[in-house]
Short mmCIF file of the C-alpha atoms (twelve columns), coordinates in Angstrom:
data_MODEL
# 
_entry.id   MODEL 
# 
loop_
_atom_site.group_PDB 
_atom_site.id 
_atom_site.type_symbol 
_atom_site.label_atom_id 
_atom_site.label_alt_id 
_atom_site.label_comp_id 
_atom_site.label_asym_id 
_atom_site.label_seq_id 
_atom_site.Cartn_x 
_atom_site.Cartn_y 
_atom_site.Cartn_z 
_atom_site.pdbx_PDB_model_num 
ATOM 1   C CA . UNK A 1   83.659  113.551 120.857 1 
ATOM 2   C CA . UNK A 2   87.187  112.922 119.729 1 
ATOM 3   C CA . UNK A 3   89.067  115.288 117.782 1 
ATOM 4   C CA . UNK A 4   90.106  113.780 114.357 1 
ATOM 5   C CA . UNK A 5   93.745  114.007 113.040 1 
ATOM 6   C CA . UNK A 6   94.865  114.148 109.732 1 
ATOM 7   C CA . UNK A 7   96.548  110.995 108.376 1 
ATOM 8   C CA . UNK A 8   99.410  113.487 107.413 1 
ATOM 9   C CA . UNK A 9   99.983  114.199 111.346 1 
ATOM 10  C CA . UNK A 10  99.057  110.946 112.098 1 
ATOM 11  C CA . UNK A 11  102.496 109.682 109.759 1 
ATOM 12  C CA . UNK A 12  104.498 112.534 111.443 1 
ATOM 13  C CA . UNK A 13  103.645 111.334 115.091 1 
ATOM 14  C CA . UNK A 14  104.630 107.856 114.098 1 
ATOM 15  C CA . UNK A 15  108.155 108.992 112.673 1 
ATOM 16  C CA . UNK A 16  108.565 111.046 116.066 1 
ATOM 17  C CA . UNK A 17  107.725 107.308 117.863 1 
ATOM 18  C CA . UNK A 18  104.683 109.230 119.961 1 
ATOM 19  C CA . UNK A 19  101.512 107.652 118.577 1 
ATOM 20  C CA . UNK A 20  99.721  104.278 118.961 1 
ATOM 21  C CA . UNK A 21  98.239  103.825 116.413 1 
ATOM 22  C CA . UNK A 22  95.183  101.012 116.244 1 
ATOM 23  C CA . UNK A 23  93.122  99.252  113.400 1 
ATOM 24  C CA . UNK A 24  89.853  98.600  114.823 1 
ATOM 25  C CA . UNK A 25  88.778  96.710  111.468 1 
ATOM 26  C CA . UNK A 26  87.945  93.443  110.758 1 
ATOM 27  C CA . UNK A 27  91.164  90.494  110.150 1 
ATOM 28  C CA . UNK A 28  90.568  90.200  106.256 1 
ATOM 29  C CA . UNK A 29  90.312  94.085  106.455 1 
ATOM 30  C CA . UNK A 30  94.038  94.503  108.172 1 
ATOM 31  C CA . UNK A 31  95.471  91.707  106.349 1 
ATOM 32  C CA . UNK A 32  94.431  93.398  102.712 1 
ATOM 33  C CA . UNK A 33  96.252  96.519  103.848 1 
ATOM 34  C CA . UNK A 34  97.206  98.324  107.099 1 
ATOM 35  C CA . UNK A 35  99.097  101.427 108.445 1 
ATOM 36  C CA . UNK A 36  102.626 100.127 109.202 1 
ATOM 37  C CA . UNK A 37  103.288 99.902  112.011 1 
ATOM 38  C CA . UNK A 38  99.760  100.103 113.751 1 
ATOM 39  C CA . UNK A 39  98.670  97.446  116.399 1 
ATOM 40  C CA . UNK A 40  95.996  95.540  115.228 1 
ATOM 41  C CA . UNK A 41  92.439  94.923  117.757 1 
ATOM 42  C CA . UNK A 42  88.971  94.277  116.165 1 
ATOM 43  C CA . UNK A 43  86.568  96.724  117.606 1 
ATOM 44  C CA . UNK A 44  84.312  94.162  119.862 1 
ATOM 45  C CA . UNK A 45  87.635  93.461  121.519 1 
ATOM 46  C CA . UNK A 46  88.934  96.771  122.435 1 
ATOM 47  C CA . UNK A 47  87.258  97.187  125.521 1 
ATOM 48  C CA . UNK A 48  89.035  94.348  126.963 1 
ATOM 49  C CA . UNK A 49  92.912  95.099  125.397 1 
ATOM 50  C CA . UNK A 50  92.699  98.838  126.612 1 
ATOM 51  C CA . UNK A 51  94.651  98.388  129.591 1 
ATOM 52  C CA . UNK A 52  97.560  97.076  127.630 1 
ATOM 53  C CA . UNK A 53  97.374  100.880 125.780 1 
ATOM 54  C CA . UNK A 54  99.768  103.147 126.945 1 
ATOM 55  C CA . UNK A 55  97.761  105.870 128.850 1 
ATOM 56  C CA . UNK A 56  100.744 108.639 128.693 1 
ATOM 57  C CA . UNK A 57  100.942 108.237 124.682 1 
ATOM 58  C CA . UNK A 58  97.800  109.551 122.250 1 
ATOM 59  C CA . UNK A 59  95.913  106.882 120.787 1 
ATOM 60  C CA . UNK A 60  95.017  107.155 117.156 1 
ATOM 61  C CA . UNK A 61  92.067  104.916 115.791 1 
ATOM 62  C CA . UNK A 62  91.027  104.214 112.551 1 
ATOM 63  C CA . UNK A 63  88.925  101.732 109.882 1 
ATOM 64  C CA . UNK A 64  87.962  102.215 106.524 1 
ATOM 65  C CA . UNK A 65  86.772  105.612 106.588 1 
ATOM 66  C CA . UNK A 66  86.581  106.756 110.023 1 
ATOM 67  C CA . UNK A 67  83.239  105.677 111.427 1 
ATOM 68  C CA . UNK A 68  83.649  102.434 113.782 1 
ATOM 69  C CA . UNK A 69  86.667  104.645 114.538 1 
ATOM 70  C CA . UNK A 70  84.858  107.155 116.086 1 
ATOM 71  C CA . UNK A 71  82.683  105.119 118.188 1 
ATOM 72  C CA . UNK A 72  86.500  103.560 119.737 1 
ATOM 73  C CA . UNK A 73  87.995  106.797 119.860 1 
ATOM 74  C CA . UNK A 74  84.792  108.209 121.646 1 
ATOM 75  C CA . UNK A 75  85.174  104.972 124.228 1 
ATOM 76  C CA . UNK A 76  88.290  105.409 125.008 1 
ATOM 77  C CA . UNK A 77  88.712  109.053 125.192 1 
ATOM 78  C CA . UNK A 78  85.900  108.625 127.613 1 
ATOM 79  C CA . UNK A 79  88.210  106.401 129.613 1 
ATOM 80  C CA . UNK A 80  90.456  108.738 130.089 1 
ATOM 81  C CA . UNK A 81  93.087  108.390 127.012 1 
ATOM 82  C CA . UNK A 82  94.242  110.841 124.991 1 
ATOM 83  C CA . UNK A 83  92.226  109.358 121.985 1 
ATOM 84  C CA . UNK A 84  91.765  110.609 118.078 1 
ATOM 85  C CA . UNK A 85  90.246  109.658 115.211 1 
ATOM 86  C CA . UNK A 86  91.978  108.471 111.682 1 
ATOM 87  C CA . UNK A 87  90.169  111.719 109.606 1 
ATOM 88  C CA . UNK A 88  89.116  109.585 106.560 1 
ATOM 89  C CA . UNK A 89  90.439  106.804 107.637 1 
ATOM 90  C CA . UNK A 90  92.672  103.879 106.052 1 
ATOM 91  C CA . UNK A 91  90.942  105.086 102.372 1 
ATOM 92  C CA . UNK A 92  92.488  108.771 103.400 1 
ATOM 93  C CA . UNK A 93  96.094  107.051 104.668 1 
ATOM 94  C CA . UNK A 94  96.202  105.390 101.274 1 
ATOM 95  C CA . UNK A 95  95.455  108.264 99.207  1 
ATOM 96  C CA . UNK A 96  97.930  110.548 100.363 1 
ATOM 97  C CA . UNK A 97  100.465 107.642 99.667  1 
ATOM 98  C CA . UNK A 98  101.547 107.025 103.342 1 
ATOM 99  C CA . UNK A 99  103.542 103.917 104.549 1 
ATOM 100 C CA . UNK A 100 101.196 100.466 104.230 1 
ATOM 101 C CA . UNK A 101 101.627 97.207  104.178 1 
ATOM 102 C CA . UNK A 102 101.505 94.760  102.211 1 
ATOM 103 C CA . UNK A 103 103.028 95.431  99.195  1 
ATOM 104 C CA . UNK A 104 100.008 96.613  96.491  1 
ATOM 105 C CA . UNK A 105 98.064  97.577  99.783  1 
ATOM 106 C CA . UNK A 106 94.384  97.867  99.657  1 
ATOM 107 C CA . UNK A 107 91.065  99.588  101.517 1 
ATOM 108 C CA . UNK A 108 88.820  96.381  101.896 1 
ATOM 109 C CA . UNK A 109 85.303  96.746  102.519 1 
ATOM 110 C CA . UNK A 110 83.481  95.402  105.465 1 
ATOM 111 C CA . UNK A 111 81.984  92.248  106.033 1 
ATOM 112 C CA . UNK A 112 78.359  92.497  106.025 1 
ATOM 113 C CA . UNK A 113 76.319  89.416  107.834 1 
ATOM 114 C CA . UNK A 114 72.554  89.875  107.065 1 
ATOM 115 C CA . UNK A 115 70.402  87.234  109.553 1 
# 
């Protein structure tokens, strides 16, 4: 399982330039309000954009509140990348008052298709 960072660390490693940091949400999620400076890559397409990760840099997931999160960071910690989890997630990164984008910035909720 992959550890979990704190979004706290998570804004430290991206001032020190050593984090990637990746929304695995949905587009109207990101585009409602995102970490700045993440990389953006809805979860059904990680698998195939992980080789364009940088394996000698950690990896730090994250979604709404940390759960589809996991799942990625379990994948690709699995695959041999130095992989974490968002603790809390983009509802955490907001609440502490770290750097997101757009202006007025918000934690959108996931689709939900019922068949």
């Amino acid at each position: 399982m992959a550890e979990q960072l704190t979004p706290e660390r998570v804004a430290e490693m991206m001032e020190q330039g050593v984090a990637q940091v990746i929304d695995v949400r949905e587009d109207h999620e990101h585009e409602a309000g995102h970490v700045t400076g993440d990389r953006h890559i809805v979860l059904p397409d990680l698998t195939a954009h992980a080789s364009s990760l940088d394996r000698n840099a950690p990896v730090v997931v994250y979604c709404r509140t940390g759960s589809r999160a996991e799942v990625a960071a379990d994948a690709l910690k699995a695959s041999g990348y130095d992989a974490y989890n968002l603790e809390g997630g983009f509802v955490a990164w907001l609440d502490k008052g770290l750097p997101a984008e757009p202006e007025g910035a918000v934690a959108a909720k996931q689709s939900v298709f019922i068949n």
